[in-house]
C-alpha positions as CSV (number, residue, x, y, z in Angstrom):
1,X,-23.9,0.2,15.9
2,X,-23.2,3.9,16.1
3,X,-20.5,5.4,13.5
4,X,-19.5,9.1,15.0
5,X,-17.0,11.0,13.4
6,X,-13.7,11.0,15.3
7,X,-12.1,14.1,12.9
8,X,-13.3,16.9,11.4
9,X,-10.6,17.6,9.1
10,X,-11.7,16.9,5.6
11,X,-8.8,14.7,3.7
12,X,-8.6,14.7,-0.1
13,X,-7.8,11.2,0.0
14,X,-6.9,10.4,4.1
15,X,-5.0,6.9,4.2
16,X,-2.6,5.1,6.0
17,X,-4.3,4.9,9.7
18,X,-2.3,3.9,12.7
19,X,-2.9,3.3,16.1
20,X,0.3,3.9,18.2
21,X,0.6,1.6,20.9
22,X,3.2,3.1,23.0
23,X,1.9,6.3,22.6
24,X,-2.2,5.8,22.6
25,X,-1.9,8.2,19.9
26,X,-3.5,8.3,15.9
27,X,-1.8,8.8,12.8
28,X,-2.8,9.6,9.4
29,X,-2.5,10.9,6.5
30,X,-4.0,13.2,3.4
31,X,-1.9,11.9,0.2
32,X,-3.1,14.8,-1.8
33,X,-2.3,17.2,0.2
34,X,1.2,15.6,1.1
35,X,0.3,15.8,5.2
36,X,0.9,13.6,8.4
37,X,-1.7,14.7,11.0
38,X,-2.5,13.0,14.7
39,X,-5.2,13.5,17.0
40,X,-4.7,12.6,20.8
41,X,-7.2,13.8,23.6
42,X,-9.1,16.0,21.0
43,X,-5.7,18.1,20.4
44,X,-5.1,17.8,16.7
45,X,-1.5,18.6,14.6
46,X,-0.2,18.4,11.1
47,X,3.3,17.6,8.9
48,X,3.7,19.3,5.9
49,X,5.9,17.0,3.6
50,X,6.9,18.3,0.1
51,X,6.1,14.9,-1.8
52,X,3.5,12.5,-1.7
53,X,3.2,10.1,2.0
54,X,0.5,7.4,2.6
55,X,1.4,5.1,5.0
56,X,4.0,4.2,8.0
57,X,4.6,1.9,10.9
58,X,6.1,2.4,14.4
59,X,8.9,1.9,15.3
60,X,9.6,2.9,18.8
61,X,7.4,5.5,21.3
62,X,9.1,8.5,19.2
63,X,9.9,7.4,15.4
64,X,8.2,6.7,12.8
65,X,9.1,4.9,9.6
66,X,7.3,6.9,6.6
67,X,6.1,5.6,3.4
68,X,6.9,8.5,0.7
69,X,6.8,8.5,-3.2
70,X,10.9,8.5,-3.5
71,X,11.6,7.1,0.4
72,X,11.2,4.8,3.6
73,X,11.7,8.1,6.5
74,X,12.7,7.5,9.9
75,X,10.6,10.2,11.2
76,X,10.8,11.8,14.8
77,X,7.5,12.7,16.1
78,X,8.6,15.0,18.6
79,X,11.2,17.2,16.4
80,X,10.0,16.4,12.8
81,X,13.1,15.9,11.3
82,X,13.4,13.2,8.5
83,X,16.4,11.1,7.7
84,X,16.3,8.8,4.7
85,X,16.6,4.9,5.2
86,X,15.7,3.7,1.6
87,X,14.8,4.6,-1.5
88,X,11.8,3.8,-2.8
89,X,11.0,4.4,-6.8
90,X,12.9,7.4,-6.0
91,X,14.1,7.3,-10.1
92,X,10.7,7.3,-10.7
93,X,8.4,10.7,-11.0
94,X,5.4,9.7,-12.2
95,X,4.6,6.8,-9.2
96,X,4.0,7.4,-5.4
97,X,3.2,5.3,-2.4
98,X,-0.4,4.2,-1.9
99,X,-1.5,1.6,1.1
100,X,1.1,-0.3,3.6
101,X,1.2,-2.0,6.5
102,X,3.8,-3.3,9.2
103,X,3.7,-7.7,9.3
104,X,4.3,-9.3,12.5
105,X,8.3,-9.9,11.3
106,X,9.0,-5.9,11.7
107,X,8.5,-5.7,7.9
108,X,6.9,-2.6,6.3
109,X,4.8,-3.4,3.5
110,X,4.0,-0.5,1.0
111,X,2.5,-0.9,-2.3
112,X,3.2,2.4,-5.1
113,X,1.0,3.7,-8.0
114,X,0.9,6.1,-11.1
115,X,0.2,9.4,-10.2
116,X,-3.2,9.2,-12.3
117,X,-3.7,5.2,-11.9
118,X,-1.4,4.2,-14.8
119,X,-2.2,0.5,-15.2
120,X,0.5,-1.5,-14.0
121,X,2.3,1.2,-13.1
122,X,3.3,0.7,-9.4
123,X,4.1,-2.7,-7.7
124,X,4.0,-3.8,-3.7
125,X,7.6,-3.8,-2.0
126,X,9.0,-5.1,1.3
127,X,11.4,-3.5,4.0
128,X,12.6,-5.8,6.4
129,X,15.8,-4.9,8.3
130,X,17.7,-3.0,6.2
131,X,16.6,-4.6,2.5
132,X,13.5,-3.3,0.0
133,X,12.4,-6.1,-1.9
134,X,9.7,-5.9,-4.9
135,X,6.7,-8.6,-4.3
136,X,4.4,-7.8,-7.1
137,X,5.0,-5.6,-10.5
138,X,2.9,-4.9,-12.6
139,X,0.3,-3.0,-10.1
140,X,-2.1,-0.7,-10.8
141,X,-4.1,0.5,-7.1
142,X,-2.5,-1.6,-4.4
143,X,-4.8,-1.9,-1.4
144,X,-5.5,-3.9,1.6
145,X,-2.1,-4.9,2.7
146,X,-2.8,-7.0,6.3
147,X,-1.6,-9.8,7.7
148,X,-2.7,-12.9,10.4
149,X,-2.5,-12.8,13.8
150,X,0.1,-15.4,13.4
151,X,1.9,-14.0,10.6
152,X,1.8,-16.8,8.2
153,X,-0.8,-14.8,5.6
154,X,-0.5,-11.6,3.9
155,X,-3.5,-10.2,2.2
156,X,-3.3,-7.6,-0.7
157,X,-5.1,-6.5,-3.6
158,X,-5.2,-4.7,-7.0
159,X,-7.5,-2.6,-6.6
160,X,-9.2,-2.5,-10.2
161,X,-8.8,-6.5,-10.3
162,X,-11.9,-6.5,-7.2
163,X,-10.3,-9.4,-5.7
164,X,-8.2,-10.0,-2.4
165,X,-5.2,-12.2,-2.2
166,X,-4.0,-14.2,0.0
167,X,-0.1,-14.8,0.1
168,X,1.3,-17.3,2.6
169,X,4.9,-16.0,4.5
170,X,7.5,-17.9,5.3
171,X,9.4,-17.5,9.0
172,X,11.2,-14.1,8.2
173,X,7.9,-13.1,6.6
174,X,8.5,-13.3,3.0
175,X,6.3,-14.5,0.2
176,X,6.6,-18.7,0.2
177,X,4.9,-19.6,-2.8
178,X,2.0,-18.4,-5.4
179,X,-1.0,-16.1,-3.7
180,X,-4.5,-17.0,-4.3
181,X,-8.0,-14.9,-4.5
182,X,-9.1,-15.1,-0.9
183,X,-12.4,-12.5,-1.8
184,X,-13.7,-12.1,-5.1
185,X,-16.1,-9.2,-5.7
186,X,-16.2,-8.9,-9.2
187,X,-20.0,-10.1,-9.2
188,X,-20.7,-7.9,-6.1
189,X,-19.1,-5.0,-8.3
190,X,-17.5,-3.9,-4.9
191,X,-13.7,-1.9,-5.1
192,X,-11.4,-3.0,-2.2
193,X,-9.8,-0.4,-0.9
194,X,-7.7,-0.8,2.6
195,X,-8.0,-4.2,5.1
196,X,-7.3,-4.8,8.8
197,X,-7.0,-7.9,10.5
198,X,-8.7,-8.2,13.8
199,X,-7.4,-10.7,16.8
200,X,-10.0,-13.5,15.3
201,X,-8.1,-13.3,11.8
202,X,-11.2,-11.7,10.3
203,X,-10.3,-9.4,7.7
204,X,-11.9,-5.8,7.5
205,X,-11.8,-4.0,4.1
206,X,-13.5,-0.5,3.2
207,X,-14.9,-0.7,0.0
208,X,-14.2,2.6,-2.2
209,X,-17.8,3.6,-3.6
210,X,-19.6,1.5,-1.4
211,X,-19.9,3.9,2.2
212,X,-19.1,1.1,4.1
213,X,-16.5,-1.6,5.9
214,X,-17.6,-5.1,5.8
215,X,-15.6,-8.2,7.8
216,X,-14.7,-11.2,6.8
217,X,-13.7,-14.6,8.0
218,X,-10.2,-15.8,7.8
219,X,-11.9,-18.3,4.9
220,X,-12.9,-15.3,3.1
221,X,-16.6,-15.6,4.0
222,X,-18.8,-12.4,4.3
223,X,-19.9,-12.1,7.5
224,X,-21.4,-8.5,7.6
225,X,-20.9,-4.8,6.7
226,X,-21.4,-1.5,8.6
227,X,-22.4,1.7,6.5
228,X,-21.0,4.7,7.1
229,X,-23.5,6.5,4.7
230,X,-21.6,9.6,5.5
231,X,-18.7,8.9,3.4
232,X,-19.3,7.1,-0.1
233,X,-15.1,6.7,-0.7
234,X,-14.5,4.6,2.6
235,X,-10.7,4.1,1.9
236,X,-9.0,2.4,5.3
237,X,-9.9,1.2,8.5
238,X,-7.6,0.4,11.7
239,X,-8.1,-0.7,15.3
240,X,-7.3,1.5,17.7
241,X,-7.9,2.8,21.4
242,X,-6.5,2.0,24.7
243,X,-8.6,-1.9,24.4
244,X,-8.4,-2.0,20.4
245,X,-11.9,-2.5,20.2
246,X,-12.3,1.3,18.0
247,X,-12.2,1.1,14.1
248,X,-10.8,3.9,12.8
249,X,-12.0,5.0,9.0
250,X,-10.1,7.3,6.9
251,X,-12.0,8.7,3.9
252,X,-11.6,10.7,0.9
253,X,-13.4,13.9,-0.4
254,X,-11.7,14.0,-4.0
255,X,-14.3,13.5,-6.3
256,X,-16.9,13.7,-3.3
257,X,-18.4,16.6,-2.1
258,X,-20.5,15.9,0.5
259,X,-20.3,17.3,3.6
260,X,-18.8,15.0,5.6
261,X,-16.5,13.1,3.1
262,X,-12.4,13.1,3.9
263,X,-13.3,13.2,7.3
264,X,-12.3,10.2,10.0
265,X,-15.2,8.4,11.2
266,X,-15.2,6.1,14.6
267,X,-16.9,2.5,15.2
268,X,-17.1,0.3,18.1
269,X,-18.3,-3.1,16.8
270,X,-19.3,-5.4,20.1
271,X,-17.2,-7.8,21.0
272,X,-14.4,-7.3,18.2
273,X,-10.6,-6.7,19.4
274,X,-7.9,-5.7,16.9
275,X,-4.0,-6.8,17.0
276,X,-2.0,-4.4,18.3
277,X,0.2,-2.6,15.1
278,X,3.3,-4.6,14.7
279,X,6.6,-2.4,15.6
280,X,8.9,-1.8,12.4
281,X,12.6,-3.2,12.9
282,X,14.5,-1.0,11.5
């Protein structure tokens, strides 16, 4: 199964990938170096923000909505121009965003973190129409925010816990009930880092540390792993391309230096489709 890098540029710590449908265009980011950057038909072009961004979800052909350490921004992709639509822990200067998703809903899920990993410093919150809810306090790394096809599972993790939950949604997409440890990898000694569902309901983390991606079935059952020896900090995949049937890998060169970690790697794993990224209702 060939892995081929799909981007050159070398990301401190690249996150948040997205596949635009409308568009046919990819998105993501380098949190250290506080940057937006796309890639369409080989032509490649950054944002400069001045704070922290990590994640964001679409929501039509020309706006984004922006995960930042203080903010949810509507962002215009044509013109650049920003326009607050929330705050998020915007009191807070020692916390940015980390790892977020859109659910099926038009929620945006985004998760927030210390600066430096504080424990327990950050928590996962919900946008949905208007309203930021906290899910979880009390987090330290959050990671691997996905959802089912059918939107009636959420996935998340701490990262330094090494386990996955699974959170079941009610109609409007909101938490009904306790989660529960969907993948435990504390004997494995594996670090989950970002997920992705694909159209089975197989769930696709990368696995910081580990140089590789590795599925699982909608039980939580391992069902295989593809290394991307390239890049030992693997930190988020996404399906992408005209068919969805590309995985996209962000990676992260901080505390790597290798010479191809940061960089965006490309897989096309036979007969896997992703879902299509959900559109954010703003």
């Amino acid at each position: 199964m060939a892995v081929t890098i799909f981007d050159e540029t070398q990301c401190a710590l690249g996150e948040g990938p997205l596949w635009h449908p409308l568009r046919e265009q990819f998105f993501w980011f380098d949190i250290n170096a506080k940057q937006l950057l796309t890639s369409k038909d080989g032509a490649r072009k950054m944002w400069q923000f001045n704070e922290h961004v990590s994640a964001a979800g679409w929501v039509d052909e020309n706006t984004l909505l922006i995960c930042s350490e203080t903010a949810f921004l509507k962002f215009d992709i044509e013109s650049g121009e920003q326009e607050i639509i929330a705050p998020l822990e915007a009191d807070n200067a020692d916390t940015r965003s980390n790892d977020g998703r859109a659910d099926p809903q038009g929620g945006l899920w985004i998760g927030t973190m210390g600066k430096t990993a504080e424990t327990g410093a950050g928590a996962i919150y919900r946008y949905y129409r208007g309203e930021v809810r906290c899910i979880y306090p009390n987090v330290t790394i959050p990671n691997s925010i996905c959802f089912s096809p059918d939107g009636s599972i959420a996935y998340y993790a701490d990262t330094k816990d090494k386990q996955i939950m699974c959170q079941k949604l009610d109609a409007e997409g909101w938490p009904a009930g306790a989660p529960e440890v969907f993948i435990d990898m504390v004997e494995d000694g594996l670090s989950p880092d970002g997920s992705v569902v694909d159209s089975e309901g197989c769930l696709w983390n990368a696995q910081w540390g580990a140089s590789r991606i590795a599925r699982y079935s909608n039980q939580g059952k391992f069902l295989m792993a593809i290394d991307i020896p390239a890049a030992k900090q693997t930190t988020c995949p996404a399906f992408g391309g005209a068919d969805l049937q590309t995985i996209f890998v962000t990676s992260a060169a901080d505390g790597d230096d290798s010479e191809n970690a940061g960089k965006t790697f490309a897989i096309l794993p036979r007969g896997v489709v992703g879902q299509k990224e959900h559109q954010v209702i703003l």
